[in-house]
N, C-alpha and C positions, 0 to 999 in steps of 0.2 A: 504494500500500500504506500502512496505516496506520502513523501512526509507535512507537504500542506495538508491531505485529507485526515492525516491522523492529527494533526494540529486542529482545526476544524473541530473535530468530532472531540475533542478532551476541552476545548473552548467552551462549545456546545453543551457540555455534560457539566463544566465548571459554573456556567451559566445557570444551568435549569438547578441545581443544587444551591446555586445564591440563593436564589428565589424561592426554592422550598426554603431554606433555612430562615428567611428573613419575613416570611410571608407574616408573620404577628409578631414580632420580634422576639420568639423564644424559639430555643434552637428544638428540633423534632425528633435528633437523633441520639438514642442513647449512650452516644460518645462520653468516655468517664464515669459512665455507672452501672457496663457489664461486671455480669456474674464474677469474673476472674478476676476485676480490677481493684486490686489492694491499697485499701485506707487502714491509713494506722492514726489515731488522734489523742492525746494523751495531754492533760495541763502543761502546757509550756511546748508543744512538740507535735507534729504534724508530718506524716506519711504520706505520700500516695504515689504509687508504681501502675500504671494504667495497661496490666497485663494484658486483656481482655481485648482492650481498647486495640494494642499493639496486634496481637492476634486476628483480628479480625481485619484488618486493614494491610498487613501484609498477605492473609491469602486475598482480595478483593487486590490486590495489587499483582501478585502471580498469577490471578485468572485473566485480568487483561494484557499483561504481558502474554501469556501465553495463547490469549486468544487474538492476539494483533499479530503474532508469530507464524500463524496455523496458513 
């Protein structure tokens, strides 16, 4: 695929997710408070490792990579 039309289509996608995200001003997606994503919060002291978060966003990143590949 050409790399303007893959540029296009990731614009495109960057696009329509502003605008879901912004559409009431609260964000829609459960980014930072999957199941796996570790808070620790204790008087004085504050955790969080967004496992979850991470996990999910790297496979949704190897499916388009691998489906821009194919």
């Amino acid at each position: 695929m050409p790399p303007g039309k893959v540029f296009l289509l990731v614009g495109g996608a960057l696009f329509l997710v502003g605008l879901w995200l912004s559409w009431d001003g609260r964000p829609h997606l459960p980014l930072g408070r999957l199941p796996l994503d570790i808070r620790v919060e204790k008087e004085g002291f504050s955790f969080f490792f967004p496992l979850g978060t991470c996990l999910l966003l790297s496979g949704v990143a190897s499916f388009l990579i691998w489906l821009f590949r194919r």
